[in-house]
Backbone bond lengths (Angstrom), bond angles and torsions (degrees), N, CA, C in turn:
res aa  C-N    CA-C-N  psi(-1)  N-CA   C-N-CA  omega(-1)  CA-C   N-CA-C  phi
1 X - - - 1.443 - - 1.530 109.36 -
2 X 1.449 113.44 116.50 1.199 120.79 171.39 1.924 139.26 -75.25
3 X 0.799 143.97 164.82 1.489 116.42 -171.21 1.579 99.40 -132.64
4 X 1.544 99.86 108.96 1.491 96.96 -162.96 1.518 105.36 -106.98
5 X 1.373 133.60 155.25 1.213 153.33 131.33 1.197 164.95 -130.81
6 X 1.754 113.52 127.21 1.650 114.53 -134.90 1.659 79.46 -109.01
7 X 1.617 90.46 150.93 1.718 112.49 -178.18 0.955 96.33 -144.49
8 X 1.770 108.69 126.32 1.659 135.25 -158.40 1.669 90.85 -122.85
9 X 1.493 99.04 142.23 1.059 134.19 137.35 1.464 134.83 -111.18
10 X 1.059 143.78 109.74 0.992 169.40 -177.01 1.775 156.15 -62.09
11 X 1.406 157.10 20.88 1.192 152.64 -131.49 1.759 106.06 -73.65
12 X 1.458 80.06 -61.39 2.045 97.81 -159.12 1.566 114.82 -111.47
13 X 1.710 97.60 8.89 1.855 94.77 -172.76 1.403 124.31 121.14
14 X 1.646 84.80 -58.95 1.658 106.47 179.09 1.487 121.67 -21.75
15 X 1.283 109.86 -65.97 1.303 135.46 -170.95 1.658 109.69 -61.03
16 X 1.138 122.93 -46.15 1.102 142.00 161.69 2.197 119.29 -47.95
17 X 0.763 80.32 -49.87 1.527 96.49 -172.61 1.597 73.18 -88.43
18 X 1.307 158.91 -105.65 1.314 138.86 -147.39 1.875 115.91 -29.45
19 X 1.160 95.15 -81.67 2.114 95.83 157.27 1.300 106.54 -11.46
20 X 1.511 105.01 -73.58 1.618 98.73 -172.34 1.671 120.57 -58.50
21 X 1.221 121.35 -24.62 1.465 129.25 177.25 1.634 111.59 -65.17
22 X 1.593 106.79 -41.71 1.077 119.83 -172.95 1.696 118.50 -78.53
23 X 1.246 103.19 -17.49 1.745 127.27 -175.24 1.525 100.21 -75.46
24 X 0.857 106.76 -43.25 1.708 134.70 -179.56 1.163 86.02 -54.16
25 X 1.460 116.23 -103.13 1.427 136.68 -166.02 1.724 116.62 -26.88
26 X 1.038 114.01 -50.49 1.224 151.68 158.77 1.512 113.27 -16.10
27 X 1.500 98.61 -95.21 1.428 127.25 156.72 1.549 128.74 -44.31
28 X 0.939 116.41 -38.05 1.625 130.39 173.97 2.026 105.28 -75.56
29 X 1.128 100.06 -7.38 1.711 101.03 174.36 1.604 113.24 -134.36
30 X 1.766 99.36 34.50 1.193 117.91 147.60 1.429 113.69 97.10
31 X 1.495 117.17 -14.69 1.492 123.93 174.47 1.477 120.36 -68.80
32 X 1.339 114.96 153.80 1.655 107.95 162.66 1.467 103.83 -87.23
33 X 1.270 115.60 152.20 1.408 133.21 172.72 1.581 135.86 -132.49
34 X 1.473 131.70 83.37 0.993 109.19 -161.74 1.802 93.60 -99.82
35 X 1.469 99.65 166.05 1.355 111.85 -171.86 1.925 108.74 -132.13
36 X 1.273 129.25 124.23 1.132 142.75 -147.88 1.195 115.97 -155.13
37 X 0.994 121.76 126.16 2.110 136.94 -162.00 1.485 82.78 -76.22
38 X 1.277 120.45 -175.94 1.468 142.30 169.55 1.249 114.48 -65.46
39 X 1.533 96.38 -59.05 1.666 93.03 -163.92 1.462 118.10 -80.80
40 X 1.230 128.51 -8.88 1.489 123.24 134.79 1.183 133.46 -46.32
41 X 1.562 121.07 -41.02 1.204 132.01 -164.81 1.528 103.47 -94.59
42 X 1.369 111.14 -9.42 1.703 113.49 151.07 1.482 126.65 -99.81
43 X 1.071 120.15 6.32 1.309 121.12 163.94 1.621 118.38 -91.71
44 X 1.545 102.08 116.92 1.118 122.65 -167.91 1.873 114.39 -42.71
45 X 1.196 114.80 -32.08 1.239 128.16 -135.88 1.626 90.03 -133.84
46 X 1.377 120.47 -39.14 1.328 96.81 -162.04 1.794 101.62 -107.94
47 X 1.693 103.82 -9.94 1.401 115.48 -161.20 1.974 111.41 -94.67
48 X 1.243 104.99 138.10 1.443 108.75 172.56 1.920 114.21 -21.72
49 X 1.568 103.66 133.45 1.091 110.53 146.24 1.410 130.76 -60.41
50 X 1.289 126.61 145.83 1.713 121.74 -161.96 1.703 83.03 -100.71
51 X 0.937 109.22 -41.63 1.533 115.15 -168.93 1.116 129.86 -52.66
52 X 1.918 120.62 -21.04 1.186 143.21 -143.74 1.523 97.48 -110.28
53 X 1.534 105.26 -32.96 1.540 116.30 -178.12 1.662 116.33 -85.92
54 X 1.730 121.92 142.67 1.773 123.67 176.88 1.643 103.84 -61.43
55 X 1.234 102.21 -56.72 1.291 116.04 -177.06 1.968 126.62 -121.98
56 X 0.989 115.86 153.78 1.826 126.76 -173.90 1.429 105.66 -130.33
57 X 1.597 105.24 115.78 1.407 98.45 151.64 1.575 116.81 -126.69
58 X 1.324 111.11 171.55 1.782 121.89 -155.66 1.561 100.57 -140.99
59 X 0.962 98.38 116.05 1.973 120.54 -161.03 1.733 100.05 -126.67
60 X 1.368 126.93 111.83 1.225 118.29 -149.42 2.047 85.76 -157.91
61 X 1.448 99.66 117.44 1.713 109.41 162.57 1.237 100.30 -62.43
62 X 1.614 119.09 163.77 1.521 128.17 165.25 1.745 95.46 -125.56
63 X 1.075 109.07 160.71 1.665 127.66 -154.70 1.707 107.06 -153.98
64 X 1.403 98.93 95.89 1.852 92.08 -179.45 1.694 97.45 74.37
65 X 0.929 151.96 -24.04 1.276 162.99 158.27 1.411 105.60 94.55
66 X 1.899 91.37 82.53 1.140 107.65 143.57 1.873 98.37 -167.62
67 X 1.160 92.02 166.86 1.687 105.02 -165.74 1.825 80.64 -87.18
68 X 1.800 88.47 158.66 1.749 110.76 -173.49 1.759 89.38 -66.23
69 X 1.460 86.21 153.40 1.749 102.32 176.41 1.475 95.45 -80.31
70 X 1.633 144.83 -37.46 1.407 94.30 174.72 1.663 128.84 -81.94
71 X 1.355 111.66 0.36 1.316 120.09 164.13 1.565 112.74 -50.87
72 X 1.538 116.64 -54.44 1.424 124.21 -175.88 1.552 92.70 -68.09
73 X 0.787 128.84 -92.10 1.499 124.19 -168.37 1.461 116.57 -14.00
74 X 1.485 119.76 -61.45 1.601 115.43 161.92 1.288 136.74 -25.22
75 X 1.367 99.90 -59.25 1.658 134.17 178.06 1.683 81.91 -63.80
76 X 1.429 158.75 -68.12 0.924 148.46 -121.02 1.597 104.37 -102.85
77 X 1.287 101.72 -62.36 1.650 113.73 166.62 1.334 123.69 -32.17
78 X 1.467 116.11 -51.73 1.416 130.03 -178.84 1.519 121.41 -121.72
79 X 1.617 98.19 26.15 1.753 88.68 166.43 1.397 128.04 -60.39
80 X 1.639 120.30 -22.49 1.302 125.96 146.67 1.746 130.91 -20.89
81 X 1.230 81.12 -64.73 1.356 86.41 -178.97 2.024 113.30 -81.78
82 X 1.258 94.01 -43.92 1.706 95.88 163.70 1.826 127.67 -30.82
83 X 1.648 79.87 -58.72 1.813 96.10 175.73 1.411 123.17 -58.56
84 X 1.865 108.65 -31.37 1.394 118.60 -170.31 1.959 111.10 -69.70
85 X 1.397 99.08 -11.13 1.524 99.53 -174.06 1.619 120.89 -150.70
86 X 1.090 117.59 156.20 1.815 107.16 -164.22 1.371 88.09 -50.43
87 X 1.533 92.40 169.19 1.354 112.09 -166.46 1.589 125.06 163.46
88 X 1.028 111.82 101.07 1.833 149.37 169.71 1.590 122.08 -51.50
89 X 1.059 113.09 120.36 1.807 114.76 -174.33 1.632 98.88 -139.21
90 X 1.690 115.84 102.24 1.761 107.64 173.61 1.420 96.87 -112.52
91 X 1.142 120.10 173.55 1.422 131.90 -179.40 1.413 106.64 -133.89
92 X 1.108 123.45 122.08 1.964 129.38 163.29 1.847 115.35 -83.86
93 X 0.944 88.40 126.69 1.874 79.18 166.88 1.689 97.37 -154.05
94 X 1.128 101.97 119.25 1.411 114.61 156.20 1.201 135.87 -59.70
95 X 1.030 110.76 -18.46 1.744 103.01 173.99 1.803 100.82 -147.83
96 X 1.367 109.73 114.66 1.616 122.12 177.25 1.839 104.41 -82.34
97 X 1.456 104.33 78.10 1.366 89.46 173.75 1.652 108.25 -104.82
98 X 1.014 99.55 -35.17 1.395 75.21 178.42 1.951 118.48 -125.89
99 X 1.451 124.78 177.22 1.779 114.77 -170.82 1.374 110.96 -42.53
């Protein structure tokens, strides 16, 4: 049993309700899974240890095409720790208008 945790970013839901699909999926094949918005998961004090978890994944809407700035910041702050262990990055976007 692995100890997983997914960190959402968010616009319209989407992203959220995917996490949750995946928490599901997840969990039902025996893993723990906790699931956590950004801005928890950037708070020093109140937000998950990265360290505590086997694996991290990072599930992030794009908007005008680009991912939310505290999404980037996460990803940026703690790619250290990201790199040190498997680890998953999808992106949702609802509408492909432009490259």
């Amino acid at each position: 049993m692995a100890s997983i945790l997914i960190v959402y970013s968010t616009t319209d839901g989407h992203t959220r309700k995917i996490c949750g699909y995946l928490s599901d999926k997840i969990t039902a094949a025996g893993n723990d899974v906790r699931v956590v918005h950004v801005d928890v998961a950037r708070d020093r004090e109140a937000g998950p240890d990265l360290e505590a978890f086997d694996k991290i994944v990072v599930g992030a809407s794009i908007r005008y095409g680009k991912h939310s700035k505290a999404i980037r910041e996460f990803v940026t702050e703690r790619q250290a720790q990201l790199d040190a262990k498997p680890n998953a990055f999808f992106t949702v976007n609802g509408v492909a208008r432009k490259p």
